[in-house]
DRENROSE-146057 format. One record per residue: x, z, y of N, C-alpha, C in turn. Coordinates in steps of 0.2 Angstrom, whole numbers, padded with zeros to 4 digits, always signed. Layout:
XZYXZYXZY...
% end
This chain:
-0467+0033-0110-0462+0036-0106-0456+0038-0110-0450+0036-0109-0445+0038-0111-0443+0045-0111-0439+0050-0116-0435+0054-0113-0428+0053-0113-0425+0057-0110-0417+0056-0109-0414+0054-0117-0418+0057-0122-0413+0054-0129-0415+0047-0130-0419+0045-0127-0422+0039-0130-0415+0032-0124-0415+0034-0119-0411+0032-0116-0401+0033-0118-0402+0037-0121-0394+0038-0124-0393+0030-0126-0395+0027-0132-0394+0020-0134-0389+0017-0129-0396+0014-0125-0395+0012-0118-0387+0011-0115-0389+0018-0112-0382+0019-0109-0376+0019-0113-0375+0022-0117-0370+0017-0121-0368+0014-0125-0374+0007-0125-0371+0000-0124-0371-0003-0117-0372+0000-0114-0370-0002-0107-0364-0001-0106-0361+0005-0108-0355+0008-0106-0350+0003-0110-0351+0001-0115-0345-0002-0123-0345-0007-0120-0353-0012-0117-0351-0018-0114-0345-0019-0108-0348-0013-0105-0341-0013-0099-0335-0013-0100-0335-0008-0105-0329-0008-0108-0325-0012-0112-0326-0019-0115-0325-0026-0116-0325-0029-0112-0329-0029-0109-0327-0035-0102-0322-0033-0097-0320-0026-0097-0314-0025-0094-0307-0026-0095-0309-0024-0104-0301-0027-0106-0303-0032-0108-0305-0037-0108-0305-0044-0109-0301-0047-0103-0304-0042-0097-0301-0047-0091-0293-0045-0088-0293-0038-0093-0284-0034-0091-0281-0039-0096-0282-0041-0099-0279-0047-0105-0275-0051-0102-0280-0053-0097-0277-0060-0093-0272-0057-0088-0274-0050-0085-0270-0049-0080-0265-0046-0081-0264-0042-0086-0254-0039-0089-0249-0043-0089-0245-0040-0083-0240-0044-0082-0234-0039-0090-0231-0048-0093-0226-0045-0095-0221-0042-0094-0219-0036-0100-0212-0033-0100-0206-0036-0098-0204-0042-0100-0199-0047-0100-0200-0056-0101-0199-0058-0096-0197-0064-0094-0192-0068-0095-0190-0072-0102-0182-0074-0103-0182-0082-0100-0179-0084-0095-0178-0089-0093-0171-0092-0095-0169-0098-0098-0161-0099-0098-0161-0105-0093-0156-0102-0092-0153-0107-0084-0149-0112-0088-0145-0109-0092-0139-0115-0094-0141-0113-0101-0138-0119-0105-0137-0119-0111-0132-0119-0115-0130-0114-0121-0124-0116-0123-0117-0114-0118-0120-0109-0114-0116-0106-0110-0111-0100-0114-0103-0102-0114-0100-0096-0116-0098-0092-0113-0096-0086-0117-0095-0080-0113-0089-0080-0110-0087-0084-0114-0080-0083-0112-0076-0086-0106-0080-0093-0104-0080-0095-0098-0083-0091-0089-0089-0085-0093-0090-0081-0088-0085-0076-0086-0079-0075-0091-0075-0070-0089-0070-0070-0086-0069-0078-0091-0062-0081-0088-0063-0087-0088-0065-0089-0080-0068-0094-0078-0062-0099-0076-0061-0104-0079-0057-0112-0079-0055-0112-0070-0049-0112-0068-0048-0113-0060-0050-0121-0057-0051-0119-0052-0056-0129-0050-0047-0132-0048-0042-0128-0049-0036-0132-0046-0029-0127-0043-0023-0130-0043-0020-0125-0041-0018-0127-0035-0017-0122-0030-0015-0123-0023-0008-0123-0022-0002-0128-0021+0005-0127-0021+0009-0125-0013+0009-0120-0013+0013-0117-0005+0019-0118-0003+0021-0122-0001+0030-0124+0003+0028-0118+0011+0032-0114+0008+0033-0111+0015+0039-0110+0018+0040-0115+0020+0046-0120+0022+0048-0114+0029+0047-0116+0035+0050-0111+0042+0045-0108+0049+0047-0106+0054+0043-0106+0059+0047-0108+0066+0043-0107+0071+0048-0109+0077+0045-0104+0083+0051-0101+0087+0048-0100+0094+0043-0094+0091+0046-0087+0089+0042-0082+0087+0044-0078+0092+0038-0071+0093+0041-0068+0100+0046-0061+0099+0048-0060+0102+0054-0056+0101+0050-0050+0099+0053-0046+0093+0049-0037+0094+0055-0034+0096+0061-0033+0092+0066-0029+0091+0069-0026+0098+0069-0022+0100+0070-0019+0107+0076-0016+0104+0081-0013+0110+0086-0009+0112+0085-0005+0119+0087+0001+0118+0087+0005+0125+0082+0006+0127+0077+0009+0124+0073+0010+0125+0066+0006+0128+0066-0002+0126+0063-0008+0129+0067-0012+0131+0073-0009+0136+0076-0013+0142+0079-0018+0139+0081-0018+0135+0085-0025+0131+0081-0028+0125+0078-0033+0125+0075-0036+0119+0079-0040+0115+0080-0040+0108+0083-0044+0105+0078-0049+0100+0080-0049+0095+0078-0055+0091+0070-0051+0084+0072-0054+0079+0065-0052+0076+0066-0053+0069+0066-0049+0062+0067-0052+0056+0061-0053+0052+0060-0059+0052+0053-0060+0050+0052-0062+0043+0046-0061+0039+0047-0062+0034+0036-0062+0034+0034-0067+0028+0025-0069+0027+0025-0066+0021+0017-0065+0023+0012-0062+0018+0006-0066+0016+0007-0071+0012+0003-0076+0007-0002-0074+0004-0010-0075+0006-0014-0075-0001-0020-0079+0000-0021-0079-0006-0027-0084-0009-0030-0080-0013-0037-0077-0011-0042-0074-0015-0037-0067-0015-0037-0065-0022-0033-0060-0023-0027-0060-0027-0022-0067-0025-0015-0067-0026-0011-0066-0020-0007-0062-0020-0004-0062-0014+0005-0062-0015+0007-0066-0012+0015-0068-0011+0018-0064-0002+0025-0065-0005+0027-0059-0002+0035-0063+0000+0039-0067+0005+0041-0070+0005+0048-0065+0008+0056-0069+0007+0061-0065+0011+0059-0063+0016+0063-0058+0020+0066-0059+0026+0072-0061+0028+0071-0065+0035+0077-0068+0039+0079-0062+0042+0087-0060+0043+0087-0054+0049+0088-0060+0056+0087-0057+0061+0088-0057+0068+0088-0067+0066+0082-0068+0068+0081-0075+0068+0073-0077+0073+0074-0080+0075+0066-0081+0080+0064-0088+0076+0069-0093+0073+0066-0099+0069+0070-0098+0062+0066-0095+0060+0068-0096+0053+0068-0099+0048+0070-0100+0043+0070-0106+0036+0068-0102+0034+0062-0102+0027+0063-0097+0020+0063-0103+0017+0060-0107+0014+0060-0113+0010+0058-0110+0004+0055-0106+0003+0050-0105-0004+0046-0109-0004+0043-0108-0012+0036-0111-0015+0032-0107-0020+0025-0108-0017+0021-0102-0021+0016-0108-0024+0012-0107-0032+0007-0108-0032+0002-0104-0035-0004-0103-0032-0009-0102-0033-0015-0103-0036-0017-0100-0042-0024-0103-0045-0029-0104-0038-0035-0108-0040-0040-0107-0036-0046-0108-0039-0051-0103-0039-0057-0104-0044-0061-0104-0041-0061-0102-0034-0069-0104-0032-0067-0107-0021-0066-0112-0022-0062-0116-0015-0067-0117-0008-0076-0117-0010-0079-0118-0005-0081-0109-0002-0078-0111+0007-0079-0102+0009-0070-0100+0007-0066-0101+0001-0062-0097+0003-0055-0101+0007-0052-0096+0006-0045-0098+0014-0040-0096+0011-0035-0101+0016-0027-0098+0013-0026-0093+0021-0023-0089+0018-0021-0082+0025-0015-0081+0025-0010-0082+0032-0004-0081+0032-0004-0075+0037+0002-0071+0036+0002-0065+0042+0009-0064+0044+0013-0066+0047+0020-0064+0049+0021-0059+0052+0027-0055+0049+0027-0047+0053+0035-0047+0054+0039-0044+0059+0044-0042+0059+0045-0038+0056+0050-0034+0051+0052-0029+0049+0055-0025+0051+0054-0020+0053+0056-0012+0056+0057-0006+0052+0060-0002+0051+0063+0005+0048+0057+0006+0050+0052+0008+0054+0047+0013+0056+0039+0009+0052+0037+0005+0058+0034+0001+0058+0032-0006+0058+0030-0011+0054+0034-0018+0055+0027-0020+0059+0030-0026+0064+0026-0027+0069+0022-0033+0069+0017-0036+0073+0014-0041+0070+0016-0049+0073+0017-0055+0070+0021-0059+0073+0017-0066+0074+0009-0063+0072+0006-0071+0070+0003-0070+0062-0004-0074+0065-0006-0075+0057-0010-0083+0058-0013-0085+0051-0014-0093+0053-0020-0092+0045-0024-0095+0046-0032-0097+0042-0029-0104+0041-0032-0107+0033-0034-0113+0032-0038-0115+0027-0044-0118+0030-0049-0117+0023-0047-0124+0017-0049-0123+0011-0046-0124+0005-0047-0131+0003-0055-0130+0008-0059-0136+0008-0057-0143+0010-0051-0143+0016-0047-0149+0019-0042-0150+0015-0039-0145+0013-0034-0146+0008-0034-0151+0003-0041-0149+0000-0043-0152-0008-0045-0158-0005-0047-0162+0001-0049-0167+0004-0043-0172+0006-0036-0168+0009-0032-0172+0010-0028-0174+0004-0027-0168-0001-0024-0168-0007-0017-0165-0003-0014-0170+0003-0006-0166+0004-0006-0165+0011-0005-0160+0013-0002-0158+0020+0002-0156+0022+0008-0159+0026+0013-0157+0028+0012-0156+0036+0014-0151+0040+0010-0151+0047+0015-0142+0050+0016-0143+0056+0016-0137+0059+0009-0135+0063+0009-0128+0063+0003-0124+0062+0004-0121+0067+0001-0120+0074+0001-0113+0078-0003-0110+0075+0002-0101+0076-0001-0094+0075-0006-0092+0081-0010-0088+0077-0015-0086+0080-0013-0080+0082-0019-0076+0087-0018-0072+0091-0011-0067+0094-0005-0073+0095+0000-0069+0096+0001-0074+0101+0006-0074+0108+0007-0078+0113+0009-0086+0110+0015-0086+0106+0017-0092+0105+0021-0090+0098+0022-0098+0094+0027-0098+0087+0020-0102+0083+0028-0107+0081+0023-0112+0076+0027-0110+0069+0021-0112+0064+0024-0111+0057+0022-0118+0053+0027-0120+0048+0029-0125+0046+0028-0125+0038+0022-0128+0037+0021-0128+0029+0017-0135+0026+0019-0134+0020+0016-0142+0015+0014-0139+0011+0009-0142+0013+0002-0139+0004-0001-0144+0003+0000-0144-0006-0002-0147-0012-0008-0145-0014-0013-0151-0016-0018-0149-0020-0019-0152-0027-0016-0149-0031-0018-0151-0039-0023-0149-0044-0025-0157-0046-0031-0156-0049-0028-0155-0055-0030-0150-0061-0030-0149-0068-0034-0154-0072-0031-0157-0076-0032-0161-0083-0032-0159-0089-0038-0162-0092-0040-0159-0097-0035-0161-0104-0032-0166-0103-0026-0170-0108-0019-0171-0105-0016-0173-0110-0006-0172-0110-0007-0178-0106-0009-0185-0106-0007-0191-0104-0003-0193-0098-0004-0187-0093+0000-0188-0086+0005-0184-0087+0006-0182-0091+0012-0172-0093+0018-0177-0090+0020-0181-0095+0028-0183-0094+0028-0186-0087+0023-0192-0084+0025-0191-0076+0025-0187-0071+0023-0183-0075+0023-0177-0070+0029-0173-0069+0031-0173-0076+0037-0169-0077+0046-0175-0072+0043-0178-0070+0050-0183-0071+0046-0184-0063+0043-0183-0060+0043-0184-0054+0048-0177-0051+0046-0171-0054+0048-0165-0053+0056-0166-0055+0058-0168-0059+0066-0170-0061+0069-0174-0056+0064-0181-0053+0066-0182-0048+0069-0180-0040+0063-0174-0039+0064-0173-0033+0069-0166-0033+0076-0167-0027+0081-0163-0029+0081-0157-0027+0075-0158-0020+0073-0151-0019+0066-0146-0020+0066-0150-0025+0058-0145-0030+0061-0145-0039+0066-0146-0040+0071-0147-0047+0070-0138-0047+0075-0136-0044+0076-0128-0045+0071-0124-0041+0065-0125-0042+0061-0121-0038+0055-0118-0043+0058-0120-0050+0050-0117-0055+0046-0121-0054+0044-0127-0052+0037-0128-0052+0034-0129-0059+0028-0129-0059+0024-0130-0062+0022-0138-0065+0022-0138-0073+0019-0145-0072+0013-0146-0078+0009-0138-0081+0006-0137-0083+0002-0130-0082-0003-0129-0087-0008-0123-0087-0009-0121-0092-0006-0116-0095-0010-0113-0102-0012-0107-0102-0020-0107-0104-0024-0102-0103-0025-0099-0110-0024-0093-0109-0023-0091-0118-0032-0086-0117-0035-0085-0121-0039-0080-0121-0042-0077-0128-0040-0070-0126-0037-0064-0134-0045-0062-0135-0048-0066-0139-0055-0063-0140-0057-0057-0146-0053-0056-0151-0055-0047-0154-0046-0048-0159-0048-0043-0160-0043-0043-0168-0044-0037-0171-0041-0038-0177-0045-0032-0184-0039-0029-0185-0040-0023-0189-0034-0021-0194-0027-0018-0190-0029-0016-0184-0023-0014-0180-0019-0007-0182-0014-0007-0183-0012+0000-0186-0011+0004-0183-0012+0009-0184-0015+0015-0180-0007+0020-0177-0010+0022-0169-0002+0025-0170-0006+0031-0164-0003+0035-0165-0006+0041-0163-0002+0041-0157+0004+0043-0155+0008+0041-0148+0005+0036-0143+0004+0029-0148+0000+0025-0144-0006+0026-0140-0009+0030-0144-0017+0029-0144-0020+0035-0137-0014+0039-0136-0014+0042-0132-0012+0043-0126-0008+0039-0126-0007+0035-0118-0011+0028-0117-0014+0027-0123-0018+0018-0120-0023+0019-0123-0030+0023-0124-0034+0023-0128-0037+0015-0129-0036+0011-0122-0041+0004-0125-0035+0000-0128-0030+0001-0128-0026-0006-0133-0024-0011-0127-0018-0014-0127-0016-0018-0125-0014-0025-0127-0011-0029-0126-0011-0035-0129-0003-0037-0126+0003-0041-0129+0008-0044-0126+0009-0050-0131+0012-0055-0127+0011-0062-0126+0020-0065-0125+0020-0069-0131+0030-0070-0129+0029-0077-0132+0029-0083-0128+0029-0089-0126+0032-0093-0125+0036-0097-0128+0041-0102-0130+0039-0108-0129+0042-0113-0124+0040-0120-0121+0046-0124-0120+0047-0129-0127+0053-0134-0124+0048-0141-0121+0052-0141-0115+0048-0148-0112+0053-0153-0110
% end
């Protein structure tokens, strides 16, 4: 007959065994701390912050036609005309174009362009408003996605506005693909020489992207540092073409 001392042994190799075989088997189930997976390789950083445009969108925002009157007199009874002027964006650029006074079909003949970095899903958005001392009124707005654009490469086309009775608007959009080399630069530049109404309009016939990644040794300036604690950077760029 055993007494309880004699069983002590026992029970605790019974217990140690348990206790091995449990962490033997937690071993296998421990989920790790951290799981590093790389998606891309050789991915820069610098590309995630200043991420390369898929292309520039060129805006001719040429005229409208047949806009609805806002401009009242006498208290309503007399309607006159409407000084209208658009509000252009893409992502978050946004252009800001004259006003016509008292014109219901106006001319602007501006030209905007556009980065665009990310094309599928985003929209070009027009909104035309009459200009008022108080209030300016709404005169039409117009969506176009980025994606027929890049498809047709050129659009020239009058557009009906949306949710306003009537009034079309008149524009030509360019879709330019960015080139990673000079070799097209001169025809490019010489079509823009040719043509006599996009000569004096600024356009574009290149893209430089500068990105300012540290600098050392900066001298210290106590006025500065107190109105800009992070430091800023300016850039003075010279281009004979």
């Amino acid at each position: 007959m055993c007494t309880p001392d004699d069983r002590l042994p026992y029970m605790l190799a019974s217990g140690l065994s348990d206790t091995i075989i449990l962490d033997i088997i937690s071993n296998y189930l421990v989920l790790p701390n951290r799981i590093t997976v790389p998606l891309v390789s050789e991915l820069q950083i610098a590309q995630l912050r200043f991420p390369i445009p898929k292309g520039v969108l060129r805006i001719h925002f040429l005229e409208a036609q047949d806009l609805e009157r806002k401009d009242t007199f006498l208290k309503g009874t007399i309607k006159g005309k409407s000084d209208p002027y658009g509000i252009i964006r893409v992502g978050n650029q946004i252009f800001q174009s004259k006003v016509i006074k008292e014109n219901l079909n106006p001319k602007w003949n501006e030209v905007y362009e556009a980065l665009v970095y990310e094309h599928p899903g985003q929209e070009l958005e027009i909104e035309l408003f009459d200009e008022d001392p108080d209030k300016d009124d709404f005169l039409g707005s117009l969506m176009i996605d980025l994606i027929e654009v890049e498809k047709e490469r050129y659009l020239d086309e009058w557009f009906t506005l949306d949710e306003v009775s009537k009034g079309k608007l008149h524009l030509k959009l360019e879709w330019l693909t960015l080139m990673p080399t000079v070799e097209t630069l001169d025809q490019v530049l010489k079509s823009i020489r040719a043509d006599k109404d996009q000569a004096n309009d600024g356009l574009s016939s290149a893209l430089l992207i500068l990105y300012l990644d540290s600098a050392r040794n900066l001298p210290v300036m106590e006025l500065w540092l107190q109105s800009d604690p992070k430091g800023k950077g300016e850039f003075d760029i010279g281009l004979a073409l």
